[in-house]
BAVO-562653 format. One record per residue (C-alpha): x, z, y. Coordinates in Angstrom, 1 decimal, padded with zeros to 4 digits. Each point is the difference from the previous one (the first is absolute). Layout:
N
- X; Z; Y
...
***
This chain:
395
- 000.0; 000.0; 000.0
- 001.0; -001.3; 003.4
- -000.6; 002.2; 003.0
- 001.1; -001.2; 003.5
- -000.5; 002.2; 003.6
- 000.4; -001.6; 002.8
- 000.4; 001.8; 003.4
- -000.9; -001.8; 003.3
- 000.7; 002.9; 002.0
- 001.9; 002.7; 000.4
- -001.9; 002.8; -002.0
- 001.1; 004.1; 000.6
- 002.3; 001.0; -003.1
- -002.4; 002.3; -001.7
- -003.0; -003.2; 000.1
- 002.9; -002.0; -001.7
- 000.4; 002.5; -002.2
- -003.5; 000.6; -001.2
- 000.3; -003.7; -000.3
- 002.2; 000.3; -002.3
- -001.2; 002.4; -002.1
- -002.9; -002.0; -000.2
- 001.5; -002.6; -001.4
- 001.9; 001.9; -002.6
- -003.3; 001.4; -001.2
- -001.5; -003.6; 000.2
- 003.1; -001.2; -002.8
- -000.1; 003.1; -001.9
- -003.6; -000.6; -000.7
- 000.9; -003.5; -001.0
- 002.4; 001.0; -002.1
- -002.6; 003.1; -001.9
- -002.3; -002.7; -000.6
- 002.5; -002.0; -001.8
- 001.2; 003.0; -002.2
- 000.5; -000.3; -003.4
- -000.3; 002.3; -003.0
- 002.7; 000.4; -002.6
- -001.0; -003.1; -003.1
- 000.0; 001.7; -003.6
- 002.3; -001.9; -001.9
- 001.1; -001.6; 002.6
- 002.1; 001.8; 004.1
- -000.5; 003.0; 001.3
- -000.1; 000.6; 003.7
- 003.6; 000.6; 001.3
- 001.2; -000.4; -003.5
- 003.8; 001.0; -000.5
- 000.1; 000.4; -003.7
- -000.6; -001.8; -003.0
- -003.9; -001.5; -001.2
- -001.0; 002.7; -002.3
- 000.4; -001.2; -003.5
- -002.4; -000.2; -002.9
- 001.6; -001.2; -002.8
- 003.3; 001.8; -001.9
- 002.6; -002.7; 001.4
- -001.3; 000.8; 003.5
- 000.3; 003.8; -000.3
- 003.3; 000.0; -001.3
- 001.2; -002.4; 003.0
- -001.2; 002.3; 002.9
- 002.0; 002.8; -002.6
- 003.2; -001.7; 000.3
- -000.7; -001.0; 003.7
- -000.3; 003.5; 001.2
- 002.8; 001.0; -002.7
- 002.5; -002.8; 001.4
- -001.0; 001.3; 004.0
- 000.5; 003.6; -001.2
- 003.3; -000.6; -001.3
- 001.5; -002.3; 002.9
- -001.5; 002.7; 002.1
- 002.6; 002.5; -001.8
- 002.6; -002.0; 000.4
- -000.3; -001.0; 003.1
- -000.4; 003.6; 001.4
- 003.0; 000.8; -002.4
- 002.5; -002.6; 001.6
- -000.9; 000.8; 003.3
- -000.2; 003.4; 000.1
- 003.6; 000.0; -001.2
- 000.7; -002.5; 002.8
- -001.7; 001.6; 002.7
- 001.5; 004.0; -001.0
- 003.2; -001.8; -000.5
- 000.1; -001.1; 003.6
- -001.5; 003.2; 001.3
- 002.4; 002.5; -001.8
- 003.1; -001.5; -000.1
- 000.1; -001.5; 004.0
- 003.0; 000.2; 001.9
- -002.3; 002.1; 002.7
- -000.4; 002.1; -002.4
- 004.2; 000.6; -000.6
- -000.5; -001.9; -003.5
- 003.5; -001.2; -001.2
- -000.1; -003.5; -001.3
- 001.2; 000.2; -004.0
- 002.7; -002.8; -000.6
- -000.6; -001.1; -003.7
- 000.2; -003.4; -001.8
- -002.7; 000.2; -003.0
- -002.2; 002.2; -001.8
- 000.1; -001.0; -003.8
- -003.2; 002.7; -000.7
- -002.0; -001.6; 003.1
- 000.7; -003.6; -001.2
- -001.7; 000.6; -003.3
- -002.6; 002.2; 001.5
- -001.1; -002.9; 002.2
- 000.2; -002.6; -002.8
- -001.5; 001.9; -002.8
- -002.8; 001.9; 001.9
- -001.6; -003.0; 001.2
- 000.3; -002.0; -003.2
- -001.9; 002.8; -001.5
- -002.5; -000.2; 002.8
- -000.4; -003.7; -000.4
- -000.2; 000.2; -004.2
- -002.8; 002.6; 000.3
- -002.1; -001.5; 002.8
- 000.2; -004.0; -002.0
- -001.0; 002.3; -003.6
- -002.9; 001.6; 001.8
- -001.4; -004.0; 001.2
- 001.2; -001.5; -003.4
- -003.1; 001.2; -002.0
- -002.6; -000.9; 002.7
- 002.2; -003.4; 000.5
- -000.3; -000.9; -004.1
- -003.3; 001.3; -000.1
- -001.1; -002.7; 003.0
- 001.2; -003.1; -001.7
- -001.8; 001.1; -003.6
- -002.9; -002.5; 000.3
- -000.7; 000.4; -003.8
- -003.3; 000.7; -001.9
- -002.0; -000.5; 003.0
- -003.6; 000.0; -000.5
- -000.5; -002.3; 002.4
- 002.2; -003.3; 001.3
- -000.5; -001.5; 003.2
- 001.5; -002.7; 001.9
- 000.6; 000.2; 003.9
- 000.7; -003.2; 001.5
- 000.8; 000.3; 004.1
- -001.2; -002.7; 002.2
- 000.2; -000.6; 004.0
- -001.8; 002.3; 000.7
- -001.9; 001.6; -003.0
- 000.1; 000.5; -003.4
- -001.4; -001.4; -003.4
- -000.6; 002.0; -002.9
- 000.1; -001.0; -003.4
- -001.2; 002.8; -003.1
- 002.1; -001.5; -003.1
- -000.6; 002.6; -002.4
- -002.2; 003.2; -001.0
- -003.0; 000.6; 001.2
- -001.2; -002.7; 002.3
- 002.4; -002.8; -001.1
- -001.1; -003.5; 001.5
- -001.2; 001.8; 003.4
- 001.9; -001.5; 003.2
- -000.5; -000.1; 003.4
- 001.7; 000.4; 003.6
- 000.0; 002.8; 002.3
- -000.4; -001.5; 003.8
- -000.1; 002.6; 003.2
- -003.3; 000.6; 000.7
- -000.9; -002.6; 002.9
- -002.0; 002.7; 002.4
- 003.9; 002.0; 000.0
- 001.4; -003.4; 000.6
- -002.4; -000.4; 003.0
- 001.1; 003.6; 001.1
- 003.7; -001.1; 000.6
- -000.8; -003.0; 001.7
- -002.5; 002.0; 002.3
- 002.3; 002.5; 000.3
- -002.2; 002.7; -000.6
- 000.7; 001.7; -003.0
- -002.4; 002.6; -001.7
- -000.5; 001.9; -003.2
- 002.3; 001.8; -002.5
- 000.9; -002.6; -001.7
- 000.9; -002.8; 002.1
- 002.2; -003.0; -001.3
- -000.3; 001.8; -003.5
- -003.5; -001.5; -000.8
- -000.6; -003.0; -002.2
- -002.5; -002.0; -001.5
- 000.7; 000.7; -003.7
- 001.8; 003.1; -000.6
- 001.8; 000.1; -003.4
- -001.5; 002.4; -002.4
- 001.7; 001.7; -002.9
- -001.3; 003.4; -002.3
- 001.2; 003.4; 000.7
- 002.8; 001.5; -002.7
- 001.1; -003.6; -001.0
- 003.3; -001.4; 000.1
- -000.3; -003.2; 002.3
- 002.7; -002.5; -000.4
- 000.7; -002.1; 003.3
- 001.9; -003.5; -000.7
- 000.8; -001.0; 003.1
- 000.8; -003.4; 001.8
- -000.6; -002.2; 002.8
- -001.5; -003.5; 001.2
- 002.2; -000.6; 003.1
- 002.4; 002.3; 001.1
- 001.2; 003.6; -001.0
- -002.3; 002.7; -000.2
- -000.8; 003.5; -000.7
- -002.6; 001.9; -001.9
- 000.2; 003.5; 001.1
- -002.4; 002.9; 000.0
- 001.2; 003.3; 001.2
- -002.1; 002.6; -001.3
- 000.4; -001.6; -003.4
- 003.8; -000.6; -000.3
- 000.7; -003.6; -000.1
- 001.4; -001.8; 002.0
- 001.4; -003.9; -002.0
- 000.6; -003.0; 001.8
- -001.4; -003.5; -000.5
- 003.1; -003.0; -000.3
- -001.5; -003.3; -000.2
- 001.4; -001.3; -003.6
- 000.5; 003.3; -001.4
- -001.9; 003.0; -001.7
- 000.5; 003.2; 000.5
- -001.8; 003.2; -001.3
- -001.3; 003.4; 000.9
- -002.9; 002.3; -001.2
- -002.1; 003.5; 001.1
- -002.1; 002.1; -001.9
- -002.7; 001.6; 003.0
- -001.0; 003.5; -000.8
- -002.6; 000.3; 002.5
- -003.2; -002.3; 000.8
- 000.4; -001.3; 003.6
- 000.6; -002.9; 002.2
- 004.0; -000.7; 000.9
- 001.3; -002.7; 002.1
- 003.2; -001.5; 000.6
- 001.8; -002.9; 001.9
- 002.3; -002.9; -000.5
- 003.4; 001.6; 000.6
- 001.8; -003.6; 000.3
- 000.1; -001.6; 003.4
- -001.4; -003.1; -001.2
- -001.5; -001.8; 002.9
- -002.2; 000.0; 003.6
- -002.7; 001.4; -002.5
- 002.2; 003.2; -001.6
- -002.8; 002.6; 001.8
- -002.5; -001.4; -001.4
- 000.6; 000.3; -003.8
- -001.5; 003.2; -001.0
- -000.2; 001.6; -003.7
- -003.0; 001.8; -000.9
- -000.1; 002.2; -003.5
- -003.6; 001.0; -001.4
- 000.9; 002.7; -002.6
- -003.6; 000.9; -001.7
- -000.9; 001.8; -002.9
- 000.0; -001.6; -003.5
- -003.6; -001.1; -000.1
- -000.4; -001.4; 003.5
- 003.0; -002.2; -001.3
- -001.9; -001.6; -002.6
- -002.7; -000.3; 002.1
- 001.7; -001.9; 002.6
- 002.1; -002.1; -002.5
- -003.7; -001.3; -001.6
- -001.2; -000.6; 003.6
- 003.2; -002.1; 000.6
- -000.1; -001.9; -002.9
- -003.6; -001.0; 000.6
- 000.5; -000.6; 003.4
- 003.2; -002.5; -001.2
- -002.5; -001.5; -002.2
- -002.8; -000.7; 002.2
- 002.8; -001.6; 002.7
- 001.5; -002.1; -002.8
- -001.8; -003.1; 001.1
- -000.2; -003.2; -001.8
- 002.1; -002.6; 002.1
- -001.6; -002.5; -000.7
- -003.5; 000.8; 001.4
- -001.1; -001.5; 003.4
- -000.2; 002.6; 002.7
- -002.2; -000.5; 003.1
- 001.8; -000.3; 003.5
- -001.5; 003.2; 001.1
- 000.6; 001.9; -003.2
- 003.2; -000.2; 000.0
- 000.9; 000.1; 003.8
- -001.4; 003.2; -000.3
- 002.2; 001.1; -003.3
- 002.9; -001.1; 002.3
- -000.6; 001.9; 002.7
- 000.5; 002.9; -002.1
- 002.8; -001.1; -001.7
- 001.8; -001.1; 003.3
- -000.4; 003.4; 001.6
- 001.5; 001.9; -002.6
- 003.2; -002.7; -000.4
- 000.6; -002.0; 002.8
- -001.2; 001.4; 003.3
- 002.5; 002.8; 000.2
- 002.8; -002.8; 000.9
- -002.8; -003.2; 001.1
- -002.5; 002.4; 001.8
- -003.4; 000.2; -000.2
- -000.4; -002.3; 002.6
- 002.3; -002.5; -001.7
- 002.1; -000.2; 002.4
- 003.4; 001.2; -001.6
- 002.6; 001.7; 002.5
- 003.6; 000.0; 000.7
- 001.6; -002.8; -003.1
- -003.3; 000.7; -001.9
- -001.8; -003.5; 000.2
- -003.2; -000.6; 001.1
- -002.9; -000.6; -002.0
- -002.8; -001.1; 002.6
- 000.7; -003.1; 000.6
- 002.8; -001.2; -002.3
- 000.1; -003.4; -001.0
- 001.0; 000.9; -003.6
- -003.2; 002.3; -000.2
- -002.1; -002.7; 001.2
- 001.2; -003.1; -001.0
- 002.2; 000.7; -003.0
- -001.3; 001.9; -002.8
- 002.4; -001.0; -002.4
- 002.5; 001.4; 001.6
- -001.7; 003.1; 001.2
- -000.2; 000.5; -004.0
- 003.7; -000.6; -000.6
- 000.6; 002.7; 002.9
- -002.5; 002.7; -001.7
- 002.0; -000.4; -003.7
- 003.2; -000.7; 000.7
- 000.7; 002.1; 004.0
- 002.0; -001.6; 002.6
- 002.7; 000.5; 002.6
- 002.3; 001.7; -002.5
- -002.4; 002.6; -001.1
- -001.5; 000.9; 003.3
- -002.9; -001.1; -001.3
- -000.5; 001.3; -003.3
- -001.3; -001.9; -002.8
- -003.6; 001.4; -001.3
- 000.1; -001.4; -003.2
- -001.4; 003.2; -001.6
- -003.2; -000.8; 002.0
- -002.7; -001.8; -002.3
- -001.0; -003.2; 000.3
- -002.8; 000.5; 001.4
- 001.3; 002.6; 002.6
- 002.7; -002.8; 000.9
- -003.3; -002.4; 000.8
- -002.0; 002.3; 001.6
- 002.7; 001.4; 002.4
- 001.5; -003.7; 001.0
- -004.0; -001.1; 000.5
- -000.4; 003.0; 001.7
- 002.3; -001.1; 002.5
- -001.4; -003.2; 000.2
- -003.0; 001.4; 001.5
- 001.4; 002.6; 002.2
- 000.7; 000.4; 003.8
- 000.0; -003.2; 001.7
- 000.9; -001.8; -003.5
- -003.8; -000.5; -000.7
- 000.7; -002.9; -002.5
- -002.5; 000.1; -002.5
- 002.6; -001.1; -002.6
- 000.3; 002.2; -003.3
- 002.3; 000.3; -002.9
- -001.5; 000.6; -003.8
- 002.2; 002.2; -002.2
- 000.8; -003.0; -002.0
- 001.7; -001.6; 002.6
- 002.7; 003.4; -000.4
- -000.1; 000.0; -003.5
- 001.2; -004.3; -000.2
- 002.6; 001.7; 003.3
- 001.6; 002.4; -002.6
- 001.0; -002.9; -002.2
***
């Protein structure tokens, strides 16, 4: 909030001063209405420490945390408190004659050996926790992590729920928020359209990887942090011990979209897991359309719409209008007069991976988003694209 006084005339000091204190009422009140409230599983308020954990991994890290601080806390009030009483006590001020010798064999080895004991002790205390992070075996359940600019896809390979995917987007009204710049409610930049859900007590596998560029998966509160290397696969797991929401960020700078790549955790009880694994299942089977049906302009302008708003506007706008190196949608000539190519954009991304490829997308999400924009804005074209025409493109 933006507050400007401007004085025409010469005003006695203590009217200036009420002035001001005016005013600095006026931007506290601002600032209490914008107040936020510490997010379980997610900040605190003025938060110095570490998320508090709820799984095993997570409690012994904030264990060894406080143990390393504790112990370079010792040793730094050890060493300088020798220093400091050194220079007090033995002065010249003072009368302190200077001692004139070469070497101390007995301080030599103290100063060697203590601190290689230091060292051994402190690296045996994180070698358990550090073994026990990287054991991704006998999970009950595996799932694949796959980082995109800017969100994330989620793939359940095995256990309970196999065949499930989907991608995690920033929710678009916290998207609006930032560009307003008027942020409100607890959880803001940490909300997303699909949060990934996993069963309380379970050992969760993470196989992690990315699209684009690097990544990284991490989730404070449960103890993972792994990141995602284009080309590669790398592993990490958590067992939750408590139901609860817990939300996490892309830790890699990875792009003018890094802020906006939340991770949101939905730990629920064993039967609400089953429950939501048959509701996603039937929901992936009533979207599993038959590409070759004929789809009515309207119909599936309107399935675009959706589609577009939770893929493509964070980077082309809702308007269409794109920003900064971000192209423009209203208005292109590809969108309007070259389909074909529009298509070839969509599967295969362009400009080095600035825009991603959304081959994951079905063929009928493909059409319905690249009609969609056919028949947005100022591109009222009338023109559609079937899903077979994206089927014959993936050939």
């Amino acid at each position: 909030m933006t507050m400007t006084i401007t004085m025409k005339t010469k005003l006695p000091f203590g009217t200036c001063l009420t002035q001001l204190f005016v005013a600095s009422g006026a931007l506290l009140a601002a600032h209490t209405a914008q107040a936020v409230n510490d997010l379980p599983g997610g900040p605190k308020v003025n938060q110095l420490n570490l998320h508090d954990p709820v799984t095993r991994i997570g409690q012994e890290q904030v264990w060894l945390h406080n143990g390393m601080l504790i112990v370079c806390l010792l040793i730094f009030l050890a060493v300088f408190g020798v220093m400091f009483y050194s220079i007090l006590k033995h002065r010249k001020s003072v009368g302190h004659k200077a001692a004139n010798f070469h070497e101390s064999v007995a301080v030599e080895i103290a100063w060697t050996v203590v601190p290689l004991l230091i060292v051994i002790a402190m690296g045996a205390m994180a070698t358990r926790t550090v073994v026990s992070m990287k054991d991704t075996t006998n999970a009950d359940l595996t799932i694949k992590a796959t980082g995109y600019q800017w969100k994330w896809g989620y793939d359940y390979l095995k256990g309970e729920g196999e065949g499930i995917n989907f991608l995690a987007t920033l929710d678009a009204t916290h998207r609006q928020m930032s560009d307003s710049g008027k942020p409100s409610g607890d959880n803001y930049l940490l909300k997303v359209d699909n949060p990934l859900v996993v069963p309380v007590d379970k050992k969760v596998r993470i196989i992690t990887t990315a699209n684009d560029v690097i990544h990284a998966w991490m989730v404070p509160s449960l103890g993972v942090k792994q990141d995602a290397i284009p080309g590669f696969v790398r592993d990490t797991w958590f067992r939750a011990q408590k139901v609860g929401d817990y939300y996490g960020q892309c830790a890699e700078l990875c792009g003018k979209e890094h802020a906006y790549m939340p991770i949101h955790v939905k730990v629920v009880s064993q039967p609400d897991y089953a429950k939501w694994v048959d509701g996603q299942k039937k929901m992936m089977a009533a979207a599993a359309d038959d590409p070759s049906k004929e789809w009515k302009l309207e119909d599936l302008v309107a399935r675009g719409e959706k589609i577009y708003n939770a893929n493509c506007a964070a980077c082309h706008r809702p308007d269409g209008k794109g920003a900064g190196p971000i192209k423009a949608l209203d208005g292109s000539q590809i969108v309007l007069n070259d389909p074909a190519g529009q298509i070839q954009i969509l599967l295969n991304g362009a400009a080095n991976g600035a825009m991603p490829a959304w081959k994951q997308l079905s063929d009928t999400e493909i059409a319905a988003v690249v009609t969609y924009t056919k028949n947005s804005w100022s591109n009222q074209t009338g023109k559609l694209v079937q899903p077979a025409a994206i089927v014959a493109a993936r050939k």
